[in-house]
N, C-alpha and C positions, 0 to 999 in steps of 0.2 A: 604513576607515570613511568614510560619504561628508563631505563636507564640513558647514557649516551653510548654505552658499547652494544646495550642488545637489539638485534634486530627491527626495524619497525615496519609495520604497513601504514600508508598515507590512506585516506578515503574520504570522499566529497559527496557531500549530501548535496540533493537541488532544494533552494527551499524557493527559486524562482518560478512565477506563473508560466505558464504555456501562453504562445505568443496569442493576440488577440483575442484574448479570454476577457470574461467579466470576472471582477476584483471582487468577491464575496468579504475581503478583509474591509470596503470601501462601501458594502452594501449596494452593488452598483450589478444593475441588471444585466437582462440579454439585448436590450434595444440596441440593433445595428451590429453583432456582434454575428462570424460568420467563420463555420467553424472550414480550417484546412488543415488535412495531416500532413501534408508534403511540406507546409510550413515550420508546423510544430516540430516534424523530423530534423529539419535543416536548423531550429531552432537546439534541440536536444543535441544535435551533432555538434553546436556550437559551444555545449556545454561542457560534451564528452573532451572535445581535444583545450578547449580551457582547463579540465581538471586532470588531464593527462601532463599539460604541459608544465603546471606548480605541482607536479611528482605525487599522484595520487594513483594509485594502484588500483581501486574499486571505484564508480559515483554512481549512485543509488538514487532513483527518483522515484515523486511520491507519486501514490494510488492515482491511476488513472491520468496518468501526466500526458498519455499521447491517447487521445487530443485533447484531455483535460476534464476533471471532475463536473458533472451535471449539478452544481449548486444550483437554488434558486429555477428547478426545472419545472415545479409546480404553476409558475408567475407565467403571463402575459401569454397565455395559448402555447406552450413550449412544445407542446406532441406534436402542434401540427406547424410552426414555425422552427423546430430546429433537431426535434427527434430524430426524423428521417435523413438527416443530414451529418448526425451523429453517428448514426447508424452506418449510414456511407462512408463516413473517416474514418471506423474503426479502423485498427490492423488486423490483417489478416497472415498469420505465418502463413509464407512460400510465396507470398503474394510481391509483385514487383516492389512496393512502396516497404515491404519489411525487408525484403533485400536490400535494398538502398540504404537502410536504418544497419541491417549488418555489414554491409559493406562497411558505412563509414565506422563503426566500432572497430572492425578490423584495421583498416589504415589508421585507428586512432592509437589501436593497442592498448586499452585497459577493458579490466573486468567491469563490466554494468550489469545492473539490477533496473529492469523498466519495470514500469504500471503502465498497462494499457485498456484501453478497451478493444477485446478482441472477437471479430466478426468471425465464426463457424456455423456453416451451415447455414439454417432459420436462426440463428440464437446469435447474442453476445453475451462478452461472461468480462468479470474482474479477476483480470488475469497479472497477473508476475513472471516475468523469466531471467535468469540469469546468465550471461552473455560472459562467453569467454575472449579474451583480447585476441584472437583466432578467428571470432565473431561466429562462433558455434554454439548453440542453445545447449548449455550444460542443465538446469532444472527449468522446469516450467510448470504454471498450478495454476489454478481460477478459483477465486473467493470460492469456501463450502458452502454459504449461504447470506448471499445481500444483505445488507440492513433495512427495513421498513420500505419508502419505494421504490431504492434500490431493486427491488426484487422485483418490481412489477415493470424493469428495463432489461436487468441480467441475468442471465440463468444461474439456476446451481454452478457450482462446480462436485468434484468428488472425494472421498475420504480419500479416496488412494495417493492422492497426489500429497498427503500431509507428511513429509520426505524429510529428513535429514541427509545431506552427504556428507562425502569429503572428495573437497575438492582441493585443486591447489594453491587456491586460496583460504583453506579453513574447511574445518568440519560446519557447512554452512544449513541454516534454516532460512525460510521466508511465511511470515504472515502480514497481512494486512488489517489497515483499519480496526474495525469493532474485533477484528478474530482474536484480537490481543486479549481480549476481556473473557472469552468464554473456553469452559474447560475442555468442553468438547473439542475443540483444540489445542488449546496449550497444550493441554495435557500429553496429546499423543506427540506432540512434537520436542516440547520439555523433555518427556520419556527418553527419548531419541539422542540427548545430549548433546545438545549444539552450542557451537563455542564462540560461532558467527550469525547472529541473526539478524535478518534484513527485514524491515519491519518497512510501512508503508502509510500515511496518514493524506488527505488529500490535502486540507490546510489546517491552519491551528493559530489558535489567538493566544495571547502574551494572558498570565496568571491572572492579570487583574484586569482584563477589557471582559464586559459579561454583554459586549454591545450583538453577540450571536450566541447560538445554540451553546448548552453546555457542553454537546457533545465536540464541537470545536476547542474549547477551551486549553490550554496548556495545564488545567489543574486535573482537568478529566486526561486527554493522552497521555501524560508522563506516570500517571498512575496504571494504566494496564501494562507498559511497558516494563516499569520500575520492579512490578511483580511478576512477569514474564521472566526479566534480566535473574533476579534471585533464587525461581524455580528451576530455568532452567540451567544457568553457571555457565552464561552465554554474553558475551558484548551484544548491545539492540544499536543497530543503526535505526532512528527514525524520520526519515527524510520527509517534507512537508513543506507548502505551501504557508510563507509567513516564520513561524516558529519552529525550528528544530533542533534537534539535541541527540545525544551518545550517552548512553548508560552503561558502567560496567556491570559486572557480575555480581558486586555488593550492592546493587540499586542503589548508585552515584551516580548523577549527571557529572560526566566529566568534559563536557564540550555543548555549548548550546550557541545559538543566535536568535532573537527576538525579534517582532516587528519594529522596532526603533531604529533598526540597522536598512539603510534602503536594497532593496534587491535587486536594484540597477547595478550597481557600483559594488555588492556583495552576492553576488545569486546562489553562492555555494560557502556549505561551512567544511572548513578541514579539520582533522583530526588524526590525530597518529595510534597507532595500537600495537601492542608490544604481539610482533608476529609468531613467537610460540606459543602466545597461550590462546592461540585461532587453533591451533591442529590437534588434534585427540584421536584414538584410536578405537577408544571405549565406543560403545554404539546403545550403551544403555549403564544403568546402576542401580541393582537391585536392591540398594539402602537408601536410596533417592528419597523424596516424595511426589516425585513422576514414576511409579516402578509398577511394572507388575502385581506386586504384593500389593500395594495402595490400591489400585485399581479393584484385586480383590476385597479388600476392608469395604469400598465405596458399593459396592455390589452388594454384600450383605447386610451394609448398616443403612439402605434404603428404605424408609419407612414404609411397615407394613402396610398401614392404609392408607398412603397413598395407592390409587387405583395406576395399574396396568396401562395404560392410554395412550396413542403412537400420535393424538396428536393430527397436527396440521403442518406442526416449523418442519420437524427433521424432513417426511416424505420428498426429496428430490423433485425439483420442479423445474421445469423448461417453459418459457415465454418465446414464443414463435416472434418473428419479426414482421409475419403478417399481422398476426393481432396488436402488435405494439402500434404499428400504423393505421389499424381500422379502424372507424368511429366509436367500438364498443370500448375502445382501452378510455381507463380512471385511473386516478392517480388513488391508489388504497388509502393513503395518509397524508397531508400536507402539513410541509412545516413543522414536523413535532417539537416542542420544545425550542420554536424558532420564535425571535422577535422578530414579525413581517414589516418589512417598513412597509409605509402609506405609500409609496411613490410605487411599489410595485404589485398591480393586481395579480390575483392569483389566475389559475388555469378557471373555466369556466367549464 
């Protein structure tokens, strides 16, 4: 913890749903459930000048918060009762309804970090951007590659976008969700030396509820974080739906809030950070085990016979928005690793 003389920055995680969402912590469907971004905006805006106004500098909301993660999209016909509608609420940068969203950050004055779903073009993607109190798009990035049917909704995004800055809040990173877990990113961003990283999960269940996916779990998230936080010698915000938490650089939770805490009356967790050790100058460290030189080891000591193979994951792939709403669109996977409850049928 930092001193009382040195510096600090404040910063507020959302760990509250997006207005009129289904409660996946509650197992509780899409029946009647109707998605609006103009709401969720005005909801988010309520959050920003909330965590502006108890002296928080940054507030970070989880993956997909505007207009909110597609749990449970597999259930009850969802492509053709609420895809196309999703589809419709995305954000769209320059679009009136993202203005309005920068506006009010501006009149709010603090730095934010959204998750959205963002409509370009035929495609949407799992996008991140970081919002300066000026309400100027300082980074912006889209998932490098969905999770399972994630993918058969959002497009790629690209390597290039996998950025460290400095900004004047922090030599800052962002990834999201599962990207936490794979080298193929960490690693170029670890490399990168970030000293602020904004991480993104959409919800997350407390250690011992195993009442959903493990991939929800607080014993599965705090683990790609935890070694994220170590590798790279970076603070993780992990902002989240239900459970969330702040990892220093030694992989210590040093701030969390659980689902026992209501997120009516708590929707945002604070936490202070000692604001010199956000700023760096280095922009890499060739002694690291994100360096250069490692990458070269990782290269050579690739097992011979493993075959050459490019595969199906990495090739970059786009999902048109016409084929998402055609009859031919399937869900690739349903549920993996999900307890379905009985009360909600699946897609047909």
């Amino acid at each position: 913890m930092p001193s009382r003389t040195e510096k600090t920055t404040k910063v507020a995680l959302v760990r509250a749903p997006p207005p009129n969402w289904p409660l996946p912590l509650q197992n509780r469907g899409w029946s009647g459930i109707r998605i609006n971004i103009l709401e969720t905006i005005q909801a988010g805006l309520d959050l920003i000048r909330e965590a502006k106004a108890a002296g928080a500098e940054l507030i970070a909301f989880p993956e997909l918060w505007f207009p909110g993660f597609p749990k449970w999209r597999e259930q009850n016909n969802w492509r053709k009762t609420h895809l196309p509608s999703y589809i419709e609420n995305s954000l769209e940068m320059g679009s009136p309804e993202w203005q309005s969203l920068m506006d009010g950050i501006k009149s709010a004055g603090i730095w934010t970090a959204l998750g959205f779903s963002e409509r370009a073009g035929q495609s949407i993607f799992m996008s991140q951007a970081l919002i300066s109190p000026e309400g100027e798009v300082v980074m912006h990035r889209r998932k490098l590659r969905p999770s399972g049917s994630e993918r058969d909704m959002f497009s790629d995004g690209t390597v290039d976008q996998l950025q460290v800055r400095n900004t004047p809040l922090g030599r800052v990173g962002m990834l999201q969700c599962a990207e936490q877990f794979y080298p193929s990113m960490t690693f170029i961003m670890a490399a990168q030396r970030p000293k602020l990283h904004i991480g993104a999960w959409p919800m997350a269940l407390d250690f011992d509820d195993d009442s959903d996916s493990i991939f929800y779990n607080a014993s599965l998230v705090t683990r790609g974080a935890g070694s994220y936080a170590l590798n790279s010698g970076a603070y993780v915000l992990m902002p989240a739906v239900g459970y969330c938490f702040v990892y220093d650089p030694l992989m210590q939770i040093v701030a969390h809030m659980d689902n026992s805490v209501d997120y009516t009356e708590h929707p945002l967790l604070y936490h202070t950070l000692p604001t010199t050790e956000l700023f760096s100058e280095a922009t890499h460290d060739p002694n690291a085990q994100a360096s250069w030189a490692i990458l070269q080891q990782l290269n050579e000591a690739f097992p011979a016979e493993i075959p050459r193979e490019p595969g199906v994951l990495v090739p970059r792939q786009e999902t048109s928005i016409e084929w998402m709403t055609s009859p031919k669109m399937q869900w690739s996977e349903i549920g993996p690793a999900t307890p379905w409850p009985a009360d909600l049928p699946r897609d047909s």
